[in-house]
C-alpha positions as CSV (number, residue, x, y, z in Angstrom):
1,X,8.7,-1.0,-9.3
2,X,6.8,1.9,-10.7
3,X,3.9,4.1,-9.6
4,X,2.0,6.8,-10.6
5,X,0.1,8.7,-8.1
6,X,0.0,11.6,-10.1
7,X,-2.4,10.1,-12.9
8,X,-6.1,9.5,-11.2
9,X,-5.7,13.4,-9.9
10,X,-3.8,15.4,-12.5
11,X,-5.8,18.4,-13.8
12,X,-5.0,19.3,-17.3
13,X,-5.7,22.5,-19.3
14,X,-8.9,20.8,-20.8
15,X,-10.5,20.3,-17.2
16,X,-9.6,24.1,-16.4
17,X,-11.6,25.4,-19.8
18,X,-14.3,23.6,-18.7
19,X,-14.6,24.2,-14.8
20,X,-14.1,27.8,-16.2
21,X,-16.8,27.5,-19.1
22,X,-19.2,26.0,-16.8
23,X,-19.2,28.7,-14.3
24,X,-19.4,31.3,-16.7
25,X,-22.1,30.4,-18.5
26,X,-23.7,29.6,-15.2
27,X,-23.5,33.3,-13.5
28,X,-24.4,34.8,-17.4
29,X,-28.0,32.7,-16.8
30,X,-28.5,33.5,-12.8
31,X,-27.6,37.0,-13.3
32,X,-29.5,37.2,-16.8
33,X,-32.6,36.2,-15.5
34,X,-32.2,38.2,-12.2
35,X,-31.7,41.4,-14.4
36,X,-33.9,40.7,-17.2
37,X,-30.9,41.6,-19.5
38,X,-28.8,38.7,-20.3
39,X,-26.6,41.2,-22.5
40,X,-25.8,42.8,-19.7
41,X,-24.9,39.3,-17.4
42,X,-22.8,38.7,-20.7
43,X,-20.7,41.8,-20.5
44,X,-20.4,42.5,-16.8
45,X,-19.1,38.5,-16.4
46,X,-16.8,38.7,-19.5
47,X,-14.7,41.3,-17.3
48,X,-15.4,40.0,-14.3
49,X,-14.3,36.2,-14.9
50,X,-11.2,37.1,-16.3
51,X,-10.6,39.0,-12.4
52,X,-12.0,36.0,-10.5
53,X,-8.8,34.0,-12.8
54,X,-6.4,36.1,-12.1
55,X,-7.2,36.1,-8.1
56,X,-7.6,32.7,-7.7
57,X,-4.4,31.5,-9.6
58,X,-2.5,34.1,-8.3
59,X,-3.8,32.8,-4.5
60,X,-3.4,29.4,-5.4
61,X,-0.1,28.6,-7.0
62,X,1.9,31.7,-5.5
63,X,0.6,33.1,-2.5
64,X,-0.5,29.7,-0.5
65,X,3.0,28.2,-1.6
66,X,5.1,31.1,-0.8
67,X,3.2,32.1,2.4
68,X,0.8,29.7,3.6
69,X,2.6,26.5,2.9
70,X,5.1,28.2,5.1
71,X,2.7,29.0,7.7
72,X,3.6,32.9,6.8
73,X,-0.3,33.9,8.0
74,X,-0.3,37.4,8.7
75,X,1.8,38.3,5.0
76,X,-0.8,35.9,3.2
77,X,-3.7,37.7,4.8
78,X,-2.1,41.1,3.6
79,X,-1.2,40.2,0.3
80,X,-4.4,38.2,-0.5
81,X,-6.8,41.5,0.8
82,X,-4.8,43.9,-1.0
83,X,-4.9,42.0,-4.4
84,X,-8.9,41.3,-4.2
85,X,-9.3,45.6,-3.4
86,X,-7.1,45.7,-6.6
87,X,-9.0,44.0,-8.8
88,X,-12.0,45.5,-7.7
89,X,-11.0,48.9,-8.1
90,X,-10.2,47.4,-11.8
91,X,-13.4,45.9,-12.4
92,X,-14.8,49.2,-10.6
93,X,-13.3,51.6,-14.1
94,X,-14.0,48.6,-16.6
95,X,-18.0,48.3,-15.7
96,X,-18.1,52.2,-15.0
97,X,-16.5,53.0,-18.5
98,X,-17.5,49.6,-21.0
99,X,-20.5,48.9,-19.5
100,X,-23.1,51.1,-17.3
101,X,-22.4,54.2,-15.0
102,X,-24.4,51.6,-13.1
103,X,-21.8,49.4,-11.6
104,X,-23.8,47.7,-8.7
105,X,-27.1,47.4,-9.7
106,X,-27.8,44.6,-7.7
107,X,-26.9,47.2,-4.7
108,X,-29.3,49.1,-2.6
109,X,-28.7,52.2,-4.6
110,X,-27.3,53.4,-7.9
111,X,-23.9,53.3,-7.4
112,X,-21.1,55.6,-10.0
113,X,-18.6,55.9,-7.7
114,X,-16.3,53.9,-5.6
115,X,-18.4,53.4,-2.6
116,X,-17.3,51.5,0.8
117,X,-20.5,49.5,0.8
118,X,-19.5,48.8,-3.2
119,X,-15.8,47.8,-2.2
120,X,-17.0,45.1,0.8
121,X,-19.1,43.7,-1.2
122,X,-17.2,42.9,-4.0
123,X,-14.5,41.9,-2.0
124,X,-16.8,39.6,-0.2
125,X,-18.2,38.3,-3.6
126,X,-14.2,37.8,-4.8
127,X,-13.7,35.7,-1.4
128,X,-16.3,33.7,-2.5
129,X,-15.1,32.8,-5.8
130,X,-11.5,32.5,-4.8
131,X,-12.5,30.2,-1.5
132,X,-14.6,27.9,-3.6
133,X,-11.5,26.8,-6.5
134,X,-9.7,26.7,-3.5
135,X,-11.3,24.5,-2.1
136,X,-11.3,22.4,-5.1
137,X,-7.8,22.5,-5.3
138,X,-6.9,21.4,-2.1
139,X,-9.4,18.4,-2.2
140,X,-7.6,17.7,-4.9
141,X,-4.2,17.5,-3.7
142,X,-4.9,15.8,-0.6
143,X,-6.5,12.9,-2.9
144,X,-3.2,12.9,-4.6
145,X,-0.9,12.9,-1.4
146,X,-3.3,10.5,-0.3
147,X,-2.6,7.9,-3.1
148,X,1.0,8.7,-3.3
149,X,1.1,8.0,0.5
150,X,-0.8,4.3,-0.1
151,X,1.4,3.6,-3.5
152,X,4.6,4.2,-1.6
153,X,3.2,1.9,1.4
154,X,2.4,-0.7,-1.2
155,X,5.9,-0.3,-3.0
156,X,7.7,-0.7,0.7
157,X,5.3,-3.7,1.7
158,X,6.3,-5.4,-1.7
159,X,9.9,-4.6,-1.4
160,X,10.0,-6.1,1.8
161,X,8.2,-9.3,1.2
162,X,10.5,-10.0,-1.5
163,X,13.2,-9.6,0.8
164,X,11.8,-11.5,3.4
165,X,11.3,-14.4,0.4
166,X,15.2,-13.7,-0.6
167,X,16.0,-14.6,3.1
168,X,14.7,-18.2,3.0
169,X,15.9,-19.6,0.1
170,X,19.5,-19.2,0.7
171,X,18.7,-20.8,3.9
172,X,17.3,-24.0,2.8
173,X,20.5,-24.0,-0.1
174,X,23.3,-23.6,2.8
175,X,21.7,-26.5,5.2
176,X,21.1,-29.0,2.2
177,X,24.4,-27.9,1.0
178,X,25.8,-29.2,4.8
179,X,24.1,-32.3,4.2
180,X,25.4,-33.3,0.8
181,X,28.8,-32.2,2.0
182,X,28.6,-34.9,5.3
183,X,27.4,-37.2,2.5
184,X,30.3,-36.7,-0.2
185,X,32.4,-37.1,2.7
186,X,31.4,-40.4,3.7
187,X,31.1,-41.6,0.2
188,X,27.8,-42.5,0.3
189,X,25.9,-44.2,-2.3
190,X,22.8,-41.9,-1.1
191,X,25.2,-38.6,-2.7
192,X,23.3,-38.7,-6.5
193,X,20.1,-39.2,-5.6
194,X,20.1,-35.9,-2.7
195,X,21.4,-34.0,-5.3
196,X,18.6,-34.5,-7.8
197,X,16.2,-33.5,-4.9
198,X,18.1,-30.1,-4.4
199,X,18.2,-30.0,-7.9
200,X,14.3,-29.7,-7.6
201,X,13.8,-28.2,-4.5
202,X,15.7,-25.3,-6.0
203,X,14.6,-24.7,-9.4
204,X,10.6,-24.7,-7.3
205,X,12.8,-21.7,-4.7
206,X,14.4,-19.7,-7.5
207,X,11.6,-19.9,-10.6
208,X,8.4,-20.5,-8.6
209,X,8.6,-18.0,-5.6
210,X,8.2,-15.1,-7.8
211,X,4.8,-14.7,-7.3
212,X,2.4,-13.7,-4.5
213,X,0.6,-17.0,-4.5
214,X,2.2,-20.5,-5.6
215,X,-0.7,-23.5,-6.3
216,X,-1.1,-25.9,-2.8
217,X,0.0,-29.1,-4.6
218,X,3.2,-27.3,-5.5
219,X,4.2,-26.3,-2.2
220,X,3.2,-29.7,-0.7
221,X,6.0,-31.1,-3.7
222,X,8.0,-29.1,-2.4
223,X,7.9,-29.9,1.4
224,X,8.2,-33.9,0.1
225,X,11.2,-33.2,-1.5
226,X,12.4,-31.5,1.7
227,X,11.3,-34.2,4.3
228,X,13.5,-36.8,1.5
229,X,16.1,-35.0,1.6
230,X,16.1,-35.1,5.4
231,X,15.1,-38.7,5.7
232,X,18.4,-39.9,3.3
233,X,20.3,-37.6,5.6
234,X,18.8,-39.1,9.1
235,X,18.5,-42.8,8.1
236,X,16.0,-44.7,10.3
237,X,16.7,-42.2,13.4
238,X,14.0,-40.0,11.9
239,X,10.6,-41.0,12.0
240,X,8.2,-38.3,9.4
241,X,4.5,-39.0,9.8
242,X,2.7,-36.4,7.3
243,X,-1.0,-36.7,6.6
244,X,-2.9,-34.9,4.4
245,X,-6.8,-34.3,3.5
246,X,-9.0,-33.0,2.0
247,X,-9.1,-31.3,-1.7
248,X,-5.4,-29.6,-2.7
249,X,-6.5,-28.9,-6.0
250,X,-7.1,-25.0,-7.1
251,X,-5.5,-23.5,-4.1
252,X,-3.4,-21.0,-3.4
253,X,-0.7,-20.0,-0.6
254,X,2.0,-17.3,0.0
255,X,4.8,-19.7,-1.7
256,X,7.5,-21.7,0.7
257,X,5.3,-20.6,3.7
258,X,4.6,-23.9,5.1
259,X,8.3,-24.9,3.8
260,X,9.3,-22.4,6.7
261,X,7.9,-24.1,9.4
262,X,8.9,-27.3,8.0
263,X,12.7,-26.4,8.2
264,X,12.5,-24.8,11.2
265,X,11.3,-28.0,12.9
266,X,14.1,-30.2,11.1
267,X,16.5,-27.5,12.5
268,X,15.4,-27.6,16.0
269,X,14.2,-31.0,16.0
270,X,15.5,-33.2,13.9
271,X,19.1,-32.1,13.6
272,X,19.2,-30.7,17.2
273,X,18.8,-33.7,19.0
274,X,20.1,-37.8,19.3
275,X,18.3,-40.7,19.0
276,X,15.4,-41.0,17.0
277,X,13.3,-38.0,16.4
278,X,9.5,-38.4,16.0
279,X,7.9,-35.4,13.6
280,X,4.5,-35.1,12.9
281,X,2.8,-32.9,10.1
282,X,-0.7,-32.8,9.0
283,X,-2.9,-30.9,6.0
284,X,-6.2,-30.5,6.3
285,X,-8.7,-28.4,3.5
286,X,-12.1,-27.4,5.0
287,X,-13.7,-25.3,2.4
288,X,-11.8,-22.2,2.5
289,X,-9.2,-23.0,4.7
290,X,-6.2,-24.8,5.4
291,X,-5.3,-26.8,8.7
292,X,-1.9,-26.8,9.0
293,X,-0.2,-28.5,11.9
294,X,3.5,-29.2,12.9
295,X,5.0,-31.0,15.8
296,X,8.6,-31.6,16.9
297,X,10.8,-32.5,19.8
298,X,12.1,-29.9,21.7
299,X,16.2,-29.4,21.8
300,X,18.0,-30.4,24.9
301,X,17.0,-27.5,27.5
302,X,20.4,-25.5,27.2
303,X,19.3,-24.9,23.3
304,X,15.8,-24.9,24.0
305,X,16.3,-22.0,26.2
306,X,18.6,-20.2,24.0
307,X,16.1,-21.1,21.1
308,X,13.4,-19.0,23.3
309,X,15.5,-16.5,23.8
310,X,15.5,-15.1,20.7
311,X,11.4,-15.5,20.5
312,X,11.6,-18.6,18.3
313,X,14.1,-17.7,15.9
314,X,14.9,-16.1,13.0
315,X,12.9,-18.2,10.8
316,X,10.1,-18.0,12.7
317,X,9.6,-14.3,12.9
318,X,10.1,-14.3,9.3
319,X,7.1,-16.2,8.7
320,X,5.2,-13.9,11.2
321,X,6.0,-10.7,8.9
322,X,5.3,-12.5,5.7
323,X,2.1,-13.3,6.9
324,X,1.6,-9.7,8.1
325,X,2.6,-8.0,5.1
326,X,1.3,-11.0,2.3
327,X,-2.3,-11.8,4.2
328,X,-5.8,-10.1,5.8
329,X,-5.6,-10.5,9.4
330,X,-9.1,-12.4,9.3
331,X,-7.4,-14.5,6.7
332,X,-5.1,-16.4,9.4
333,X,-4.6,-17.9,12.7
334,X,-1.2,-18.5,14.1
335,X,-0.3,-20.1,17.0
336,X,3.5,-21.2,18.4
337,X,3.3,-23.2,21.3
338,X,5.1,-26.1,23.8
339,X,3.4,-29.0,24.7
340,X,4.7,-31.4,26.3
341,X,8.2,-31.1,25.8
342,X,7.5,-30.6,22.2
343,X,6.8,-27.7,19.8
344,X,3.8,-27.4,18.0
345,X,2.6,-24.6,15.3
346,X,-0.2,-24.4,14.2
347,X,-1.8,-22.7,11.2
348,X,-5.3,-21.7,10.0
349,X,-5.1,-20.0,6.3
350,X,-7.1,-18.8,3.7
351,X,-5.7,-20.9,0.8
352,X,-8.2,-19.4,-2.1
């Protein structure tokens, strides 16, 4: 599984030359036209940009790293002051000896020589510039931690459904397994035929579960070839009642979902009790939705009680994190219940 969170956010040189260009040609116009003398914008701001470079990529990829990153305030403040009054006793000599004797026209006075009022401002104007790329850059990385952050979340969610998936299929194998087994054993004539249903019960588990959805009709083929396999094991003790309604076509579900529930009540129903078992399962489309509905008899009360114990089994909780991790939380409804000494689940799902 691959991501890239570094691909929406990265900056390359091309976007630098232009945030660069931009703000050039920017400060040539608005000082231009407050002087009157856009030669003079144009040769004041070709020494001065070069300055507001060199301070703001010297604050951001070595001073914030080294000493703000590591919450090293007090050194950062130092070192950041001291390399703005630097450079703007540099850009003090540059102006003073390539450009004007003038070098803060915009001031008060006429200022030749290195002033406090000069220095502060300058300062305050290199604060500016620096505070604002800054900025930039840290919005920046924050939208790129920010998507790493909710690629890595997706990349664990998806990990972990598949290995919730990877859980249940062995688990179906190893019961029908038992069941050919107590067949082969007996000699039954019954021994072929259960073995072509695992034979398509499992190619559906192992080539048709890939994905995040599986189409309705298969995973109601799928449950049929279950409840056959369990009827040839169970004879006329077991007594299946499954109804379905309404329109299967074009729909989706989270594959072997329902399968789930269907084995769980075999387990605890079927194969968990003597005499003849009654279970009852209905499918019902409105619109959007799927009605899902299973019922089963509960154990004998020293299994039912250990069942409960463990807050419904395995299986169960299984489900409850695929449908977590695989579905909205408006897009279903579970509900586990006992009534009436039997055990009924119930499920309302978005099957589109």
């Amino acid at each position: 599984m691959k991501f890239n969170s570094n691909q929406n956010y990265r900056i390359s040189i091309f976007h630098h030359v232009i945030f660069w260009s931009v703000y050039f040609l920017f400060n040539v116009f608005k000082w231009g036209s407050y002087f009157d003398d856009y030669v003079y914008s144009i040769k004041t701001n070709l020494f001065g940009f070069p300055i507001h470079m060199i301070l703001c990529y010297f604050n951001i990829y070595y001073l914030m790293p080294k000493f703000v990153f590591k919450k090293r305030y007090l050194p950062y403040i130092i070192m950041i002051l001291s390399a703005i009054f630097i450079m703007v006793i540099v850009k003090f000599n540059l102006t003073y000896y390539l450009v004007s004797n003038n070098v803060w026209p915009e001031g008060p006075v006429p200022t030749n020589t290195l002033t406090l009022n000069y220095v502060i401002d300058m300062m305050i104007g290199e604060l500016y510039v620096i505070t604002f790329v800054t900025a930039i850059k840290i919005t920046l990385d924050f939208l790129k931690e920010h998507k790493r952050v909710a690629d890595l979340e997706k990349a664990q969610l998806e990990t972990e459904l598949l290995f919730l998936k990877t859980q249940i299929s062995p688990h179906f194998f190893f019961n029908t397994l038992n069941n050919i087994y107590s067949l082969a054993v007996e000699n039954s004539n019954k021994t072929p035929k259960i073995i072509l249903k695992l034979s398509e019960l499992m190619r559906y588990l192992l080539y048709d579960t890939a994905s995040k959805r599986q189409s309705l009709e298969n995973e109601i083929l799928c449950i049929q070839n279950y409840i056959d396999l369990e009827r040839i094991r169970h004879n006329d003790q077991l007594e299946i009642n499954m109804s379905i309604s309404g329109d299967i076509q074009d729909k989706e579900i989270a594959p072997i979902l329902l399968l789930s529930f269907i084995e769980n009540a075999f387990k605890h129903g079927a194969h968990k009790n003597i005499g003849n078992v009654k279970i009852d399962i209905s499918l019902t489309i409105r619109k959007d939705f799927l009605y899902f509905r299973i019922a089963n008899p509960m154990p004998s009360k020293t299994e039912h009680e250990e069942r409960f114990s463990h807050s419904s089994g395995i299986g169960l909780e299984n489900v409850k994190k695929r449908l977590a991790l695989g579905y909205h939380k408006n897009d279903y409804k579970l509900i586990i219940k006992n009534v009436k000494n039997k055990f009924v689940v119930k499920l309302k799902i978005k099957v589109t």
